[in-house]
C-alpha positions as CSV (number, residue, x, y, z in Angstrom):
1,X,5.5,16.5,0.4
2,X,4.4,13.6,1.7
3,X,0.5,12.3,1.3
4,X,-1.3,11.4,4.4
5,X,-4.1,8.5,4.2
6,X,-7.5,9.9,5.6
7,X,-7.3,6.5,7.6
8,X,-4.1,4.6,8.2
9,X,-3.9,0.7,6.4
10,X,-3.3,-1.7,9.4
11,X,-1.1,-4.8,8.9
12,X,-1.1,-8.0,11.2
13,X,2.9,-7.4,11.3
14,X,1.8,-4.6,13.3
15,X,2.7,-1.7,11.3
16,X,0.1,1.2,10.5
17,X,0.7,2.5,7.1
18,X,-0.5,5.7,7.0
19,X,1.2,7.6,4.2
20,X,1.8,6.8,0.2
21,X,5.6,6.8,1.1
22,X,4.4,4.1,3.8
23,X,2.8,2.1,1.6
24,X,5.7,2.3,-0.8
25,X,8.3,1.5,1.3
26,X,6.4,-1.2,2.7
27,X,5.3,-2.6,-1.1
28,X,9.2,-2.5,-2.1
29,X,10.0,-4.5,1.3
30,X,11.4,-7.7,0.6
31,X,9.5,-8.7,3.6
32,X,6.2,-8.8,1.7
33,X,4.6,-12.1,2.9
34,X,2.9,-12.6,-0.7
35,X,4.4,-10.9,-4.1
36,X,0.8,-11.6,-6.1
37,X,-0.8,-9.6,-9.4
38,X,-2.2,-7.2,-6.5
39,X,0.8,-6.5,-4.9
40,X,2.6,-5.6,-8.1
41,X,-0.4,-3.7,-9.5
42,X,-0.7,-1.8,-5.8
43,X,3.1,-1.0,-6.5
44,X,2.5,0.3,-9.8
45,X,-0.5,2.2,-8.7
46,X,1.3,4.2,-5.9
47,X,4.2,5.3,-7.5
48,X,1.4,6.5,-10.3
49,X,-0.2,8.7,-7.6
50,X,3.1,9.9,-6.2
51,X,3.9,10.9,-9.6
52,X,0.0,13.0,-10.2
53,X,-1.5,10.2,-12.3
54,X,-4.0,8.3,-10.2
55,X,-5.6,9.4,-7.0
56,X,-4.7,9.2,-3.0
57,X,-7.4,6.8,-2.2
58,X,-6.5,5.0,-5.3
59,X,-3.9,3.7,-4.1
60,X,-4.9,3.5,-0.5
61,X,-7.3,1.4,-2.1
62,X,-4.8,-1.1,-4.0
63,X,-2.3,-1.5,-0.7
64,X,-5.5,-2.4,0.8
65,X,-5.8,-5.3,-2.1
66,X,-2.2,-6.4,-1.6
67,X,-2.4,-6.5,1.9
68,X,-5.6,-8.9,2.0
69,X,-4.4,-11.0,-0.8
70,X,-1.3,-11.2,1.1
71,X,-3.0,-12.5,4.2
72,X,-1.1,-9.1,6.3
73,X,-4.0,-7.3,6.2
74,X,-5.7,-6.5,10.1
75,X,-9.2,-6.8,10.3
């Protein structure tokens, strides 16, 4: 089942990640402007909480992280 962000992580690319299987996908992307520390621990940290170890808004939290260190992060 897939797990729904209360509120949707907006990228300047112009995507709206709104789901952990979003974020995933979009984490995996060899697109990602910026590959940094919080990019990989973001990664890390949502496949955790798809797997029951870490919470929903943890890792809306971290995709959050990658996206600003990234620069892809909408204001």
């Amino acid at each position: 089942m897939t797990k729904h962000f209360d509120t949707p992580v907006r990228l300047t690319d112009g995507r709206s990640l709104a789901s952990l299987d979003d974020a995933i996908a979009a984490l995996s992307d060899t697109g990602w402007p910026q590959r940094g520390p919080r990019h990989d621990e973001a990664l890390d940290i949502c496949l955790k909480v798809r797997d029951g170890h870490r919470s929903l808004s943890e890792g809306r939290m971290a995709l959050e992280m990658a996206a600003q260190e990234a620069g892809n992060l909408q204001p």
